[in-house]
C-alpha positions in Angstrom: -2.3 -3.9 -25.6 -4.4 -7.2 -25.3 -7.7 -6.7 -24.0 -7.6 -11.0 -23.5 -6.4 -11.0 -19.7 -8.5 -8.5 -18.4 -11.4 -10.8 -19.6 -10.3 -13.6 -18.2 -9.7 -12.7 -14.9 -13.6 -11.0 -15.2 -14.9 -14.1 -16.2 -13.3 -16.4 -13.8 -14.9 -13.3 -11.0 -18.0 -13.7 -12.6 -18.1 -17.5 -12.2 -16.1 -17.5 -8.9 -19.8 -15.7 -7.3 -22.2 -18.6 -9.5 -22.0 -22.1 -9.7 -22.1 -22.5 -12.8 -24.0 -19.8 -15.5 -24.9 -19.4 -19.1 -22.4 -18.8 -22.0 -24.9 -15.8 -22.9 -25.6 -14.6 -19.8 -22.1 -14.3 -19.3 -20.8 -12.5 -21.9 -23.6 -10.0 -21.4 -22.2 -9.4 -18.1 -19.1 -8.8 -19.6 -19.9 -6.5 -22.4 -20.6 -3.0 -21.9 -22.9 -0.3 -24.5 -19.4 1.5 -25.1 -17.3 -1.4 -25.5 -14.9 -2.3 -28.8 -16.6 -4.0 -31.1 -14.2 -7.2 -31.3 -15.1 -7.9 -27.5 -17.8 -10.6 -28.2 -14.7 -12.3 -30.2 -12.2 -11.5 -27.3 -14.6 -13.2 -24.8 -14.8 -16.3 -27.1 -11.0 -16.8 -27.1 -10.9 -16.2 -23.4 -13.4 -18.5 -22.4 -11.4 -21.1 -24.9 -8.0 -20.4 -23.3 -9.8 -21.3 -20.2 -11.0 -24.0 -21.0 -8.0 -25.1 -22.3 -6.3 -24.7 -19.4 -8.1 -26.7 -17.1 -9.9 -23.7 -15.2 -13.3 -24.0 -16.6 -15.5 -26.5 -18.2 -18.6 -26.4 -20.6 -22.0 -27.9 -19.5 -24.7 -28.1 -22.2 -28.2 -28.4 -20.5 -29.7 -29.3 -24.3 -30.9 -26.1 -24.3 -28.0 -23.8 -23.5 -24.3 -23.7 -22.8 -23.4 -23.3 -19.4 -20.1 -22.4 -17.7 -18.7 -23.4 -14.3 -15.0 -23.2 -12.5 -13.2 -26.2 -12.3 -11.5 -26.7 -9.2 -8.5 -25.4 -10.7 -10.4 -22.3 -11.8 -11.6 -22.1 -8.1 -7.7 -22.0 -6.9 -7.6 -19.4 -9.7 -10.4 -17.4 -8.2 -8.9 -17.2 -4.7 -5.5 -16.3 -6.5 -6.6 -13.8 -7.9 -8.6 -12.6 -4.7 -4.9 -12.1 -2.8 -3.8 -10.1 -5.8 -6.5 -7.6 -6.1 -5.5 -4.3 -5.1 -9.0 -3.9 -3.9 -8.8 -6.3 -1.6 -10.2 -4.8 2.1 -8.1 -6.6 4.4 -7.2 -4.8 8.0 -3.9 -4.9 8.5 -3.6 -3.7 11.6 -3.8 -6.5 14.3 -6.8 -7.4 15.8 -5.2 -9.3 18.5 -5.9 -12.9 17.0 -3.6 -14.6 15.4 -4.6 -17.1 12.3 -3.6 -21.0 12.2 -3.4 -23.1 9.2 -3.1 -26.7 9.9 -2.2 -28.5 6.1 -2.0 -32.0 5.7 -2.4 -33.3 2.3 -0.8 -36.4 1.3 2.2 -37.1 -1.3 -0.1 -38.3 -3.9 -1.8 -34.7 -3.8 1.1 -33.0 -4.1 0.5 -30.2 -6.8 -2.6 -29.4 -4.7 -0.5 -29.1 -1.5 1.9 -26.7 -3.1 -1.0 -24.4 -4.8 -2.4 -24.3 -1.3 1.1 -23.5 -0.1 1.3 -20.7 -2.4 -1.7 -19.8 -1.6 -1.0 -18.7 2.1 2.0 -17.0 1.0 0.1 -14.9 -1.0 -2.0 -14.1 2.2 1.0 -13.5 4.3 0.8 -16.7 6.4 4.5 -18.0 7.6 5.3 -22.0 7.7 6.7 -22.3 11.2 6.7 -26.1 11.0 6.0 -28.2 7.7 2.2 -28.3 8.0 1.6 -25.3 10.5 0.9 -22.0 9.1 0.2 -18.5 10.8 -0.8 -14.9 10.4 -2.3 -12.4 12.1 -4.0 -11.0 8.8 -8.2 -12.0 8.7 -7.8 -14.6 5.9 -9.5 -17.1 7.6 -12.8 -16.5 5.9 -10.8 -17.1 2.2 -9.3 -20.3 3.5 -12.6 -21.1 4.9 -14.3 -20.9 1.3 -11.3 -22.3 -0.6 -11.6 -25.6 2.3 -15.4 -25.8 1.4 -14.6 -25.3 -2.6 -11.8 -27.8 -2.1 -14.1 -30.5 -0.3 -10.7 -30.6 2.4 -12.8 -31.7 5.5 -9.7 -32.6 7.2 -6.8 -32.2 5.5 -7.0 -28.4 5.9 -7.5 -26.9 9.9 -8.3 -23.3 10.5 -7.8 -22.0 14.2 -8.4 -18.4 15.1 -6.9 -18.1 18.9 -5.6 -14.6 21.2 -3.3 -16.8 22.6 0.0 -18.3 21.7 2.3 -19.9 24.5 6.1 -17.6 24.1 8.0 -20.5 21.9 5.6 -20.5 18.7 5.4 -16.4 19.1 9.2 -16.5 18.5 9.2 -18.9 15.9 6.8 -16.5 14.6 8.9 -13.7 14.7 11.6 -15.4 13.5 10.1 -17.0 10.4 8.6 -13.2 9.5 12.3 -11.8 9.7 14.1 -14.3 7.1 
């Protein structure tokens, strides 16, 4: 069994709560008094593999080697956040339903469709092309991943009680296909 994801997704945790912190620091964090003596080398080829794929980058001060989330490791992050099965999310209604307007542009495409898959994750339904709704609280996720993002308008959160009849059928209708 490879030890190798488990430390990935604890680093990219670890960093998703810092902006950016030492190499050292970091894999102290991650070791533990008890752990298997090949971690310190596990952690290594983690933090490689994600560097390698685009999710984290290196930053040496002169006096240390620092680690930060890229912001493909910060799409990462919130992934990761839907997938948890520790995730405390009511689901039980709370009587406000969630709106997502997204409204990136063609030449930001393969952001576009992570943040797409990103509100499927959370439950949201598409019930036009750049209108998305839920009545899960995931507004506060979308609200980080906007700031992370920098998407001062290309991404619109609403939190409302009230829908007019139509866009509650649509609703409806979108959750039963």
């Amino acid at each position: 069994m490879s030890r190798k994801p488990e430390y990935s997704k604890k680093i990219l945790k670890i960093l998703g709560e810092k902006t950016a912190i030492s190499v050292p620091e970091l894999t102290g964090k991650i070791i533990t008094s008890n752990g298997p003596k090949n971690s310190l080398y596990a952690i290594t080829r983690s933090l490689k593999g994600l560097r390698e794929a685009g999710l984290i980058e290196n930053i040496n001060s002169g006096q240390n080697d620092f680690a930060r989330l890229t912001k493909e490791g910060k799409k990462k992050v919130h992934s990761l956040v839907l997938d948890s099965e520790t995730t405390l999310v009511n689901t039980s209604w709370d009587g406000f339903w969630r709106i997502i307007l997204l409204d990136l542009p063609e030449n930001r495409k393969s952001e576009r469709e992570s943040l797409r898959y990103l509100l499927k994750k959370a439950n949201f339904v598409c019930i036009k092309n750049t209108v998305w709704i839920s009545p899960l609280p995931y507004e506060y996720l979308f609200t980080n991943i906007k700031k992370d993002l920098g998407l001062t308008t290309e991404l619109m959160i609403i939190v409302t009680d009230k829908l007019d009849p139509n866009t509650a059928t649509a609703f409806l209708e979108a959750i039963k296909t």
